[in-house]
N, C-alpha and C positions, 0 to 999 in steps of 0.2 A: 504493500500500500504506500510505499515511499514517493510514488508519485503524484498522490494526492498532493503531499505541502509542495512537492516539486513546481505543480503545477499552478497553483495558488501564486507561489512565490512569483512566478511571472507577472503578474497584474500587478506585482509591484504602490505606486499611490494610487492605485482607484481605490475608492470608493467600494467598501465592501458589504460595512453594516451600516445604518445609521434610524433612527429612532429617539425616543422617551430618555434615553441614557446617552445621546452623542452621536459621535460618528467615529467609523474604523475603518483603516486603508486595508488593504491586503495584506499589506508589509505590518501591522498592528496585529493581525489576523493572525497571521503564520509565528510572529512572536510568542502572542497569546497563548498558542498552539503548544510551543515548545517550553513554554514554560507550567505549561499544564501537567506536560509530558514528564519533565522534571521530577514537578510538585507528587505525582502518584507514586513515580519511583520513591522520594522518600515517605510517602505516609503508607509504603510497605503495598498498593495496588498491584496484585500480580496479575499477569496478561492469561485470561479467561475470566478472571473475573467479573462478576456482573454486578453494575452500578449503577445504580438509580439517581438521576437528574431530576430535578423540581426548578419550574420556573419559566421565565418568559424570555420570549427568545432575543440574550443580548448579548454583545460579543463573548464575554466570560463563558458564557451556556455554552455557544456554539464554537468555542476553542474546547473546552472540557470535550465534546461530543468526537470533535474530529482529535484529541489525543488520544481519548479510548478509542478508537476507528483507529488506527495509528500503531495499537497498543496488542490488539486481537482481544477484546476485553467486550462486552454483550454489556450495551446502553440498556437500559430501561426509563424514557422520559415519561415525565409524569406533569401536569399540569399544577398550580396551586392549589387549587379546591376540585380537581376532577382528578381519581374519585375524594370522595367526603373524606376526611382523617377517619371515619372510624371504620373502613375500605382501605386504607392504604396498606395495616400491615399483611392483611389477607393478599392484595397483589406482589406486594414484594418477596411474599413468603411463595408464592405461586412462580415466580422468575428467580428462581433464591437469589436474592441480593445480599450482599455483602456489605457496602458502603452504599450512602445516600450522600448527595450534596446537593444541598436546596440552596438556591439564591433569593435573597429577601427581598433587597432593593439593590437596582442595579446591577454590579457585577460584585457586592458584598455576600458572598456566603457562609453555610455551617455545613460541617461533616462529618457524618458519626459513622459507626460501625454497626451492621443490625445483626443477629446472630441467627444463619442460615437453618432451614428446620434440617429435625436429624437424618428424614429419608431422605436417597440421595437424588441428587438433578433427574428430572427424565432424560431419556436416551437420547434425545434430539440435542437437548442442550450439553449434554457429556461430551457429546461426538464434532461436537463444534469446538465448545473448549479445545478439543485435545485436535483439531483439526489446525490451529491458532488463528481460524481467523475470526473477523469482530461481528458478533451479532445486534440484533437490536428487535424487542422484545414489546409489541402492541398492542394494548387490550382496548375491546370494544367496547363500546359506550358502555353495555351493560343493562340496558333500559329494559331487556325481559332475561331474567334469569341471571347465572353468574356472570362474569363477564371470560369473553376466550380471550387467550394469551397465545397470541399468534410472536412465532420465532422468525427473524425473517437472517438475511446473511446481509451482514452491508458493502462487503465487497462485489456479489450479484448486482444489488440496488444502486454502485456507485461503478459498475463496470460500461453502463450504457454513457456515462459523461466522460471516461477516458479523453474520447479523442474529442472533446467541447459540448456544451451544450446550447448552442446554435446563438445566435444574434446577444450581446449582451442588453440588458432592459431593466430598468429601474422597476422591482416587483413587489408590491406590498405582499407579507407573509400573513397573510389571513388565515391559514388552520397552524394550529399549535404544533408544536416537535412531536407531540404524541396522538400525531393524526397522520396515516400515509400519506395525505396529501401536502401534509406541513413539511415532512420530508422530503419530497420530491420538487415541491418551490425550494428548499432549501438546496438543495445538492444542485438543483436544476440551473437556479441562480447562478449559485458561486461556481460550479462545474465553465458558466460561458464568461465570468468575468463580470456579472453585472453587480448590483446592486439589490440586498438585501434591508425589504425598509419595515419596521418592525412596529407595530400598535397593537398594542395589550388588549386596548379597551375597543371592541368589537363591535359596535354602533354605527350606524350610518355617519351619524357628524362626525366621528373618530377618526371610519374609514376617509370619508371625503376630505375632512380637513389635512390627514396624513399623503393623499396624494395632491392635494396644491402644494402645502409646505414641501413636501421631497420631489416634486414633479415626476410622480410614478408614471408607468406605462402601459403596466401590465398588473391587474387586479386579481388573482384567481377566486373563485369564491362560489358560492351555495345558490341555487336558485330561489330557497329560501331568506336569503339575507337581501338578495335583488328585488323581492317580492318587499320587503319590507324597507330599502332604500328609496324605493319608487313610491310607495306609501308616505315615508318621513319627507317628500322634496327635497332631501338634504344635498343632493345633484345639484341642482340651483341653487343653492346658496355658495358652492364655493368655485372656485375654478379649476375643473377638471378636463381642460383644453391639452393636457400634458397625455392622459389617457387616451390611450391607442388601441388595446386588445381587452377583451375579460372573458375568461374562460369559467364555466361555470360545470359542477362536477355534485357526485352523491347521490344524487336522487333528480327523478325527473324533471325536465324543464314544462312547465305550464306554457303553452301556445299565446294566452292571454299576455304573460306575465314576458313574453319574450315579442311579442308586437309591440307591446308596451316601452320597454328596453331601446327599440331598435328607433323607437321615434321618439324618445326624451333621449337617444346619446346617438344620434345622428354620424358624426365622426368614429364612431367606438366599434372595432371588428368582434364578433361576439362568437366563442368558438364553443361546444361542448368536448370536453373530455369523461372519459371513461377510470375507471378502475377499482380495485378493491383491495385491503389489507393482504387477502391472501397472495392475489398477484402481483401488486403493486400497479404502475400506473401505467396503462398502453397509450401507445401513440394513435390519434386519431385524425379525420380527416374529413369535412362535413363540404356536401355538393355547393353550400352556399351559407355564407354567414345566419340568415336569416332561418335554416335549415334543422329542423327538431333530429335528420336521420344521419346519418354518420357510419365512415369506416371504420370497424376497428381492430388495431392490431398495425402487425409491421415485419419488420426483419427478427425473427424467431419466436415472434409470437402467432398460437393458432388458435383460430376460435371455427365453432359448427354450433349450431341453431338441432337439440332437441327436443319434438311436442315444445315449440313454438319457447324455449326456454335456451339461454345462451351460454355455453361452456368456453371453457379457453383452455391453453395449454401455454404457461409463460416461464420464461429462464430468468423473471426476478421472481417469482411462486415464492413462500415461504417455506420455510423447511417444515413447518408443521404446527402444531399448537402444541401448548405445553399441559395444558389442560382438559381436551377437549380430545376424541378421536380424528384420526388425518382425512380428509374430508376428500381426498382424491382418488381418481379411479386406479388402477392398475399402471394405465398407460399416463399420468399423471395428470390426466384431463378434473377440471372445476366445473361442476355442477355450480356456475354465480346465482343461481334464484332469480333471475331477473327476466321479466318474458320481454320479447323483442317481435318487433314487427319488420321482416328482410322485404326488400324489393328486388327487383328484377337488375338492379344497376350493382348488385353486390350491398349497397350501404342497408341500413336498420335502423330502426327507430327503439328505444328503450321505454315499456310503457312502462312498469313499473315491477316491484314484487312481485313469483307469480303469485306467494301465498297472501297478498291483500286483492287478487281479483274476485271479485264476484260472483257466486253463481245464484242468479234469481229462477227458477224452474228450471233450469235446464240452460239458462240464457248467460252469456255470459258480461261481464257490467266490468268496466277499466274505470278506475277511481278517478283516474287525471280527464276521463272525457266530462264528466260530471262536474268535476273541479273546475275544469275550464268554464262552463257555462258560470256556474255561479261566482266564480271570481269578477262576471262580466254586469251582474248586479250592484246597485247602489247599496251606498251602507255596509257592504263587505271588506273587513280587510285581510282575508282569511278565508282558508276551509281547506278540512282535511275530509275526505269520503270513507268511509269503512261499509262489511259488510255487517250485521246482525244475524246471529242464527232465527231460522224463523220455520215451528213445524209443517207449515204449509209450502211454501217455496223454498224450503231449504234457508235461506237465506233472504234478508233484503236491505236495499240499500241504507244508511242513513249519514246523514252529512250532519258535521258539527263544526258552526260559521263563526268567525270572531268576529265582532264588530266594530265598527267608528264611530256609532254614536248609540246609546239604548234606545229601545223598541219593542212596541208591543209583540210579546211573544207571536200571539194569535194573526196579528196585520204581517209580521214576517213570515212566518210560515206558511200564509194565503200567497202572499206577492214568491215568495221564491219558489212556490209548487207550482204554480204560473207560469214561472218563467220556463223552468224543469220541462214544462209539459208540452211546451210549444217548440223545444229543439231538440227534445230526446224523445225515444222510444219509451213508451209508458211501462216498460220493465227498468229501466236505466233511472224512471224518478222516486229520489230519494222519499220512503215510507215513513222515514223520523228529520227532523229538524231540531240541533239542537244548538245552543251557544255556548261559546268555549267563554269559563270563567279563568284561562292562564292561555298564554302564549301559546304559538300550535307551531312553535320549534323549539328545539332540543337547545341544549348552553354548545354545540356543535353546529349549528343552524341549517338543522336537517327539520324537515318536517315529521310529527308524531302525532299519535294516537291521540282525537279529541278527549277534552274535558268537558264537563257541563254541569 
């Protein structure tokens, strides 16, 4: 991995991080780096070991991250508050961690020792250790059930930026270090030379105001957080003439919510991307900015369409979960969950989960076609579709709306079965209407499961 800092050290004063805590050249970077490298050799850090990061991504972070990568030593980033303290020992005991260093403010931290449980590593993570190279260890949200502890290899993850990673671009890091996607802005970044611009605080004003001040160019982010920038105006109030590209990834893009987009940022190339913890992040390639369908995949990546549901086969895959059974077939194809509508051109469209599609009698109901309608109503600023078990149809729709302003229950449920009924198929309109009393996304800004 010696040619990571090798190639870092190249870029020399650009511009590498800058944010809430300052700014860092390359050359600050790659110091940082080796004096991280330093610092573990004396606090006794032997290379396998696994060490848990806390914190938000500021230079100090992102040198600790790349000496362990350096080091052959299996990162575990962890966010402040995700999960909750009283989750955290259960995850570190789940990746046995060894050392923690959490950064408080800035580049100030603390780091302690955690004392590893007695059974020993699973087999995945043994065989990496003693393999020396560096892992990096991601659990998911968590939101139904334990959370999985997907193992991934980061030399795999940082083997596709060898030889650069294309155009350099000032890119605000919008998902956290411990989100695949945080990773791969990160690596993707620093891998072509550009510039890494850092905001903690995840708001529409946050984001906007952090690409005027740093003249970002390239935004990656949630079609959930774009649903809810478009909502705040915060696009207009500041100046975001420096933005060029926003790539938006996780879960499906709403039709509404992307007409929307493409005529409040007129200037702004709007690209979807793909990918998932388990494979990390493929290359993709859409017939037309404006376009919900896309290719995906590339140079060693394979994907094929099962009963209308999309697999892949990829050389960054994880090596496995630590927790959970190995989710791959034989031939190491990924069942992703995700059903896909292919066209005749090669490219797909991603409707969503299969297991959130609908079966009303026999009929079957896509959340997002339904979403779209009613995102197209007044007073909405939100809605998530689910199915209901229901002994007669099996199943039936109900949609749970967040609103702009209160409303008589009964006058909303009248106007939006209305609307329902005059562009959908009378199996497709929602049987329950309800109002979401919290946010209808996750602290990840993914959309979830309504409240009411």
């Amino acid at each position: 991995m010696d040619w990571l800092l090798t190639r870092l050290a190249r870029f020399g004063d650009r511009e590498a991080l800058c944010g809430p805590d300052g700014t860092a050249t390359y050359a600050d970077l790659v110091a940082r780096t080796e004096d991280w490298h330093a610092r573990l050799e004396r606090m006794g850090v032997a290379p396998g070991e696994a060490v848990a990061v806390v914190g938000d991504t500021t230079t100090g972070r992102v040198a600790l991250l790349l000496a362990l990568t350096l080091r052959g030593n299996t990162v575990v980033p962890l966010a402040r508050t995700d999960p909750p303290a009283e989750q955290r020992p259960a995850r570190l005991a789940t990746a046995h961690v060894t050392r923690v260093v959490e950064f408080t403010s800035g580049d100030l931290f603390t780091a302690s020792e955690v004392t590893a449980p007695d059974a020993p590593p699973p087999a995945r993570l043994a065989e990496l250790r003693t393999s020396g190279d560096a892992g990096l260890v991601l659990f998911s949200s968590g939101s139904t059930g334990e959370a999985k502890a997907a193992l991934l290899s980061l030399p795999r993850l940082l083997a596709r930026f060898r030889d650069g990673g294309g155009r350099p671009l000032r890119t605000v890091q919008f998902m956290g270090l411990d989100h695949i996607g945080g990773i791969n802005t990160l690596l993707h970044t620093l891998g072509s030379g550009g510039t890494v611009i850092s905001e903690p605080r995840r708001s529409p004003e946050h984001i906007c105001r952090a690409v005027e001040r740093h003249r970002a160019q390239l935004l990656p982010t949630t079609p959930s957080f774009l649903t809810m920038l478009l909502i705040s105006g915060a696009h207009r109030k500041f100046d975001l003439s420096s933005l060029e590209l926003i790539t938006y990834g996780t879960e499906p893009m709403r039709e509404v919510t992307l007409a929307h987009l493409a005529e409040e940022l007129p200037g702004v190339r709007l690209k979807q991307t793909y990918g998932l913890t388990e494979t990390g992040i493929l290359p993709t390639r859409s017939p037309s900015p404006g376009s919900l369908r896309m290719d995906v995949g590339g140079k060693g990546f394979d994907t094929k369409i099962v009963d209308g549901v999309l697999w892949i086969k990829s050389p960054t895959a994880m090596l496995g979960y630590l927790n959970a059974p190995d989710p791959f077939d034989a031939d190491g194809w990924l069942n992703t969950g995700d059903a896909v509508e292919p066209a005749e051109d090669g490219t797909l469209r991603v409707i969503g989960r299969a297991s959130r599609l609908i079966n009303v009698g026999g009929e079957k109901v896509h959340p997002t076609e339904v979403e779209n309608v009613l995102l197209a109503a007044d007073n909405v600023r939100d809605v998530v579709v689910e199915g209901r078990a229901n002994p007669v149809t099996g199943q039936v729709v109900v949609a749970t709306v967040e609103l702009l302003a209160p409303e008589d229950r009964a006058d909303l449920t009248r106007r939006l079965r209305a609307l329902c009924a005059a562009r959908l198929a009378p199996h497709k309109v929602p049987a329950v209407f309800l109002v979401a009393d919290t946010p209808l996304y996750s602290d990840r800004f993914k959309r979830r499961g309504g409240h009411a």
